[in-house]
N, C-alpha and C positions, 0 to 999 in steps of 0.2 A: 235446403229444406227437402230437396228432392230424396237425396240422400239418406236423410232422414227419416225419412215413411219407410226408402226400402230395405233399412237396415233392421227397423223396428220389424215390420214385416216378415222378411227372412229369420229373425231372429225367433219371434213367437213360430213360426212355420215349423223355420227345424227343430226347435222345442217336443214340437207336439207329435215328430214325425220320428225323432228319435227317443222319445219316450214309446210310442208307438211299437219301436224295431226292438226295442229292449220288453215291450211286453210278447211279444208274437216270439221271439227267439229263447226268451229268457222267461218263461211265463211264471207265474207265482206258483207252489204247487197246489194240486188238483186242478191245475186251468190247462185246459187246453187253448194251441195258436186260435187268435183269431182268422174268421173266414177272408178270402179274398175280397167279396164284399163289402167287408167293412174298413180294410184297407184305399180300398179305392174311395170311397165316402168322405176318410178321416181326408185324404190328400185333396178332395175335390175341393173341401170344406176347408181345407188351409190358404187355396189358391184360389177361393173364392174371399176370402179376410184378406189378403194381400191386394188384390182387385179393386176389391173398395175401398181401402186405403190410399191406394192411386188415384183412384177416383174422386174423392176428395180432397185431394190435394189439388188434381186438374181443376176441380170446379172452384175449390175456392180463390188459386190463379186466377181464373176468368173471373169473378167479381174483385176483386182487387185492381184488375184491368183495366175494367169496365166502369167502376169508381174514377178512374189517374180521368180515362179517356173523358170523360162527362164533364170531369174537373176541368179538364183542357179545355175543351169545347165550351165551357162558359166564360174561363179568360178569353177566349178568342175575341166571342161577342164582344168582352166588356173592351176590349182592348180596340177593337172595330168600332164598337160605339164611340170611343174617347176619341178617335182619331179623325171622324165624322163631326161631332161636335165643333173641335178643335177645327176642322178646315173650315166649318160652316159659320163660325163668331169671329174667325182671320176674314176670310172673304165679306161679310158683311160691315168687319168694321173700317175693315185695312182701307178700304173706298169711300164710304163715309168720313170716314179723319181725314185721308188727305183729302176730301175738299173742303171741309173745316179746312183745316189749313192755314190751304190756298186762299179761303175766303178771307180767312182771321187776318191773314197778310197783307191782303188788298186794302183791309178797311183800315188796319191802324197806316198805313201809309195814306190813304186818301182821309183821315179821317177829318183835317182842318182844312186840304183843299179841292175835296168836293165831297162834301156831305151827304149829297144825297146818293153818291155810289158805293160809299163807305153804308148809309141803309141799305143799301141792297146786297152789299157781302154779308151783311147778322143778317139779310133773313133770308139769304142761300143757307149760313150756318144754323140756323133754326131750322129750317126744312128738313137739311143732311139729318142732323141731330134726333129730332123727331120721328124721321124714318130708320135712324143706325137702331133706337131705341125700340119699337116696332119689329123689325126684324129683331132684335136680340130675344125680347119676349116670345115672337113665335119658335124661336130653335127653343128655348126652355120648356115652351109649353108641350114640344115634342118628346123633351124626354118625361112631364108629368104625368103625361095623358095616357092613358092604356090604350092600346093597341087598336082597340074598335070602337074606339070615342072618336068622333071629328073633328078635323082639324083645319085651321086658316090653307089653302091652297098655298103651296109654296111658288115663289115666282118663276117667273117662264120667259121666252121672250117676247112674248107681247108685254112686255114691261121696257121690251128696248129704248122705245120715247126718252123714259125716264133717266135713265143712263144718260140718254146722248144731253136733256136738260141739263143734268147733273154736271156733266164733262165742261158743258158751256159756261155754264156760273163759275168752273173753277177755270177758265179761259183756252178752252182746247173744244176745236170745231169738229165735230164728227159725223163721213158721212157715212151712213150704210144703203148698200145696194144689196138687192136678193137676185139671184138666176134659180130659174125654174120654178115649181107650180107648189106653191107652199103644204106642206102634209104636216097635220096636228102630229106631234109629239108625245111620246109617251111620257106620264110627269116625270121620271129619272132625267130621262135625254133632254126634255126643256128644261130642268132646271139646272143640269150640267152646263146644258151651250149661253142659259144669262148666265152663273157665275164663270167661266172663263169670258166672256166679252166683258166680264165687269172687272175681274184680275187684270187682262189684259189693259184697257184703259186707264186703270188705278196704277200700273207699270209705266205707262205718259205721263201720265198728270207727277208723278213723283221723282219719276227717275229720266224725262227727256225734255229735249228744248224745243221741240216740237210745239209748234199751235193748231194742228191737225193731225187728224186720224182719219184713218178708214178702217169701215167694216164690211164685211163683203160673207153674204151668206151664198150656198149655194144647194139646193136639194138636188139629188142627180143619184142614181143606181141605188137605191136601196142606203142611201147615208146623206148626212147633214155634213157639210162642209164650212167649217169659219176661218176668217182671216183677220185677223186683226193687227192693223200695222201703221208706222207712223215713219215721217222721213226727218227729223230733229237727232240730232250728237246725243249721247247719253250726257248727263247733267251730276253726273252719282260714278259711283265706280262700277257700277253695271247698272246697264238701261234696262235686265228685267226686273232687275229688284233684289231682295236679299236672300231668296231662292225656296223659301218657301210657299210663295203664292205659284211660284212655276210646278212646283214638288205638288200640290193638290191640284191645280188643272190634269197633271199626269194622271191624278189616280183617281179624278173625277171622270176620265173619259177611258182607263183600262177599267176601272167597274162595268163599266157598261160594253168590253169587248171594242171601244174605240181607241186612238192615238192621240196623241198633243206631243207637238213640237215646236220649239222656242228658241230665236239668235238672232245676232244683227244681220241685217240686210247687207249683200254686197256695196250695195249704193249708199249706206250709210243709212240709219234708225236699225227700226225692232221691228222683228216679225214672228207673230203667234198664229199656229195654225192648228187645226187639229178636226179631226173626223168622228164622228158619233151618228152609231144605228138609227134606222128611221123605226125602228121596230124593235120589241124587248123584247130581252135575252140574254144569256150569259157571254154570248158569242154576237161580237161585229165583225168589221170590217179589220181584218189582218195588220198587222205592222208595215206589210210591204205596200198597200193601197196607194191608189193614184194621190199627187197632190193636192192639198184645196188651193182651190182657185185663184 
């Protein structure tokens, strides 16, 4: 295209500059040359058509550019959006089902020889159930709602309780300890550190032979520390699971400039750990950062 303005260009130029030389040399008769003045005029005036030929062509590059890049820049979002959604209806259901389950399990096995614990697995699975469905509506209603409508607060871990209840009905003991002096959370980072304490556990409950867990928070330097670990064989071909709940703790805690890392313990179980800002930002706590706790 470029090419093509400067050939058109050049093309009309010399046209006009050789008609030009053929009338000042070769004049009609009774015409005298033209002046130098008007010499200089015709050429300014050809290389100014050339000019803005170029010119237009730069600018219509830059909005055709400027179009691609916009365009990209909306896939990005939608593609960001999907992928958010997607880890946020894995994580909410992937914990809920497996203690359905687990519960479903217990009751048709105890179901003729003890009845009343075989009720008490349907109404753990009623609760799970009821809150899988609860969360599933608040992630939808976030992508309904426009931007500056209000929305259900997304969970945090002052909801931990509820996990560790959850963990217990599906038969795995969990304890959690905290070190140091607890600082509110920005909502990203609280709701980052419940959903990996909730992956994490939901990685017990399904994939190890474990009946306890620990969890061990720690605030110290400007970051949130978690551990979540358990000392039971894996029960599956891998005790974290099928590697996508490990794949969205990663990028639950690089959004936020923190780390997560995940493997079996020397000693035998699973060990999740991972660091998240005590403070928003684009930028946490480095890759090379101390261990948690």
């Amino acid at each position: 295209r470029k090419a093509a303005w400067w050939s058109l260009g050049a093309l009309w130029a010399g046209h006009v500059l050789v008609a030009h030389w053929l009338y000042r040399w070769l004049p009609p008769h009774g015409d005298g040359p033209a002046p130098w003045a008007q010499e200089a005029f015709i050429t300014a005036w050809a290389a100014a058509v050339v000019a803005v030929a170029e010119l237009l062509r730069v600018r219509r590059e830059q909005w055709a550019a400027a179009r691609e890049e916009r365009a990209a820049a909306e896939r990005r979002r939608a593609d960001e959006e999907r992928l958010r959604m997607a880890r946020e209806l894995h994580d909410v259901l992937a914990h809920s089902i497996s203690v359905i389950n687990v519960q479903a399990g217990v009751g048709l096995a105890l179901l003729d020889s003890d009845p009343e614990q075989a009720r008490t697995a349907l109404t753990t699975i009623k609760s799970a159930s009821k809150e899988a469905l609860g969360e599933v509506r608040q992630v939808l209603e976030s992508l309904r709602t426009p931007g500056d409508a209000p929305r259900a607060p997304a969970p945090g871990l002052d909801r931990l309780p509820e996990l560790v209840e959850q963990a217990a009905g599906a038969g795995l003991t969990v304890t959690v300890t905290t070190d140091g002096d607890r600082t509110p959370l920005p909502p990203g980072t609280d709701l980052a550190a419940f959903r990996i304490v909730q992956e994490a556990l939901t990685n017990v409950v399904r994939h190890s032979g474990s009946r306890t867990a620990q969890v061990r928070l720690a605030y110290r330097d400007g970051v949130l520390a978690l551990r979540v670990e358990d000392e039971g064989p894996a029960t599956g071909d891998d005790a974290g699971g099928s590697g996508s709940g490990l794949i969205g703790m990663r990028e639950r805690a690089a959004a936020l400039g923190g780390t997560t890392t995940a493997g079996p313990r020397p000693g035998g179980g699973f060990l999740v750990r991972a660091e998240l800002p005590l403070s928003p930002g684009p930028h946490g706590p480095a890759a090379t950062a101390g261990e948690a706790p």
